[in-house]
C-alpha positions as a Python dict, from the first residue, in 0.01 Angstrom:
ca = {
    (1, 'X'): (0, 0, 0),
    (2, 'X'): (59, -194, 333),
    (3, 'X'): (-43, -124, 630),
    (4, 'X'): (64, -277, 994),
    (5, 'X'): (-117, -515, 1158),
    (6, 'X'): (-147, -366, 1455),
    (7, 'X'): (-314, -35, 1333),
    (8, 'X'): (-580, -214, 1184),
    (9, 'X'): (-842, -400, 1306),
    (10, 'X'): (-1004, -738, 1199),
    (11, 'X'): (-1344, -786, 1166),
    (12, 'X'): (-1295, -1054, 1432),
    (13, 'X'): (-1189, -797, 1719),
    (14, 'X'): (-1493, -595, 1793),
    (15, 'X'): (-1476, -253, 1988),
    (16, 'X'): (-1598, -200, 2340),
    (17, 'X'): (-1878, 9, 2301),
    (18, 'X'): (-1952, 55, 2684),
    (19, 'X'): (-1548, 212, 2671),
    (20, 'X'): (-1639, 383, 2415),
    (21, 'X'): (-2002, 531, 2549),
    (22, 'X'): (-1851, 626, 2931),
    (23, 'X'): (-1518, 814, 2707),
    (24, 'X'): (-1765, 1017, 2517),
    (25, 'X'): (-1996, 1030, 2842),
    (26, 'X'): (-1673, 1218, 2997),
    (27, 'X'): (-1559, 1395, 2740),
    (28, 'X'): (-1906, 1585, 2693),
    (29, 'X'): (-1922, 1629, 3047),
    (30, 'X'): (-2285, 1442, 3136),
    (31, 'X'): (-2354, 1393, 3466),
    (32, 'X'): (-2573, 1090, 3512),
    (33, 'X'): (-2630, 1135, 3875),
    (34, 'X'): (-2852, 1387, 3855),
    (35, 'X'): (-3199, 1238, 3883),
    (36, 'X'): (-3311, 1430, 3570),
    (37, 'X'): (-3076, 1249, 3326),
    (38, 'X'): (-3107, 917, 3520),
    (39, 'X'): (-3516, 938, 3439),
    (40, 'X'): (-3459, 1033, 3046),
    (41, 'X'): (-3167, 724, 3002),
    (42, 'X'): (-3330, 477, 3246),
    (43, 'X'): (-3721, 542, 3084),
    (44, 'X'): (-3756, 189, 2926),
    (45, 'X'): (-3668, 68, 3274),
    (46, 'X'): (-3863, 250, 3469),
    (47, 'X'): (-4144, -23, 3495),
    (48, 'X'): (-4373, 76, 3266),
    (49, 'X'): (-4379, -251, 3035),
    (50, 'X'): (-4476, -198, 2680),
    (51, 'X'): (-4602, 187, 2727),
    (52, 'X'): (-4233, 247, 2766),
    (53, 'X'): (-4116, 112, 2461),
    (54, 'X'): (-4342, 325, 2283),
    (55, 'X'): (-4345, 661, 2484),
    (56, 'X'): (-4049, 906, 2534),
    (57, 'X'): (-3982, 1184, 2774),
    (58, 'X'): (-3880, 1488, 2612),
    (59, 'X'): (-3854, 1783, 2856),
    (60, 'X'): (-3930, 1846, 3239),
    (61, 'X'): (-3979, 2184, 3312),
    (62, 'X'): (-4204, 2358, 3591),
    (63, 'X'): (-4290, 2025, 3732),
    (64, 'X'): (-4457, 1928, 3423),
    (65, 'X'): (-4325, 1640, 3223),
    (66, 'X'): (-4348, 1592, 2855),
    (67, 'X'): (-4407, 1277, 2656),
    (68, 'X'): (-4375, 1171, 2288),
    (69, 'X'): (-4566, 889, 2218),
    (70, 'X'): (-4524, 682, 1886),
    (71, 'X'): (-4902, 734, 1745),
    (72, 'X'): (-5241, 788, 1915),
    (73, 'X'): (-5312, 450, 2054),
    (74, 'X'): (-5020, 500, 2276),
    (75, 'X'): (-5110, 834, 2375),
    (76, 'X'): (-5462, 757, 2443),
    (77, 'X'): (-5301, 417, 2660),
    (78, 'X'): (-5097, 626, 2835),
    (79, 'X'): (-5360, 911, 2925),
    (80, 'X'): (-5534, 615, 3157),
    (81, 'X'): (-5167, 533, 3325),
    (82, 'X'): (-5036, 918, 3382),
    (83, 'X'): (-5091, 847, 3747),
    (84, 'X'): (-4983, 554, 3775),
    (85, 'X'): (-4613, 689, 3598),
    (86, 'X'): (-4608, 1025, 3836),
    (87, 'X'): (-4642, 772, 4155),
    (88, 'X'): (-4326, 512, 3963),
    (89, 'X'): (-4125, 864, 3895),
    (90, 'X'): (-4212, 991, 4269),
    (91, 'X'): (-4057, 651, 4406),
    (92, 'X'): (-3750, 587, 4211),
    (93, 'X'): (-3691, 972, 4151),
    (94, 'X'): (-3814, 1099, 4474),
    (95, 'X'): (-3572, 1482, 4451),
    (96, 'X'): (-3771, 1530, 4115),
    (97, 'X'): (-4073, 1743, 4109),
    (98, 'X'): (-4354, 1655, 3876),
    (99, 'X'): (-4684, 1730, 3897),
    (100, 'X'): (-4846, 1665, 3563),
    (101, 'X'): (-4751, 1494, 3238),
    (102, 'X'): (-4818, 1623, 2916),
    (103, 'X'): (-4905, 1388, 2603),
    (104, 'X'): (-4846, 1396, 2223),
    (105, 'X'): (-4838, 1140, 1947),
    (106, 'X'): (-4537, 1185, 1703),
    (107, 'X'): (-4821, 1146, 1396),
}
């Protein structure tokens, strides 16, 4: 069986994932401008340096904002930074309200 060459794709011609990402972005109908979203898919840049590599937010509701850490060392590291990450959210995020963080390690 043959198929065209221009329906298939060499290995050499790799897709655009960012096309890709902002067409399924728009299709599911995700606003990233609310400050909510921007918090959850900006964490790792929020400033936080290694802590956010190995901490992720998981809800905020009621002002309080809940984080999955990869094991206890992390959660115990970031117990001593909480303020530290309410005052970083405050000034990037200033429209979101949160007052406390809650902590859990995944194990």
């Amino acid at each position: 069986m043959k198929f065209k060459k221009d329906l298939r794709k060499s290995p050499e011609e790799p897709q655009n994932t960012a096309f890709f990402m902002n067409d399924t972005i728009k299709k599911l109908g995700i606003d990233f401008s609310d400050p909510r979203r921007r918090l959850f898919a900006d964490w790792e840049e929020l400033g936080l340096g290694e802590i956010g590599m190995h901490t992720r937010p998981v809800e905020l509701k009621h002002g309080t904002l809940s984080i999955e850490c990869d094991n206890g060392s992390w959660a115990a590291t970031f117990q001593f930074k909480k303020g530290e990450v309410i005052h970083l959210i405050k000034s990037k995020y200033p429209t979101l309200v949160v007052r406390t963080i809650r902590i859990w390690a995944k194990n």
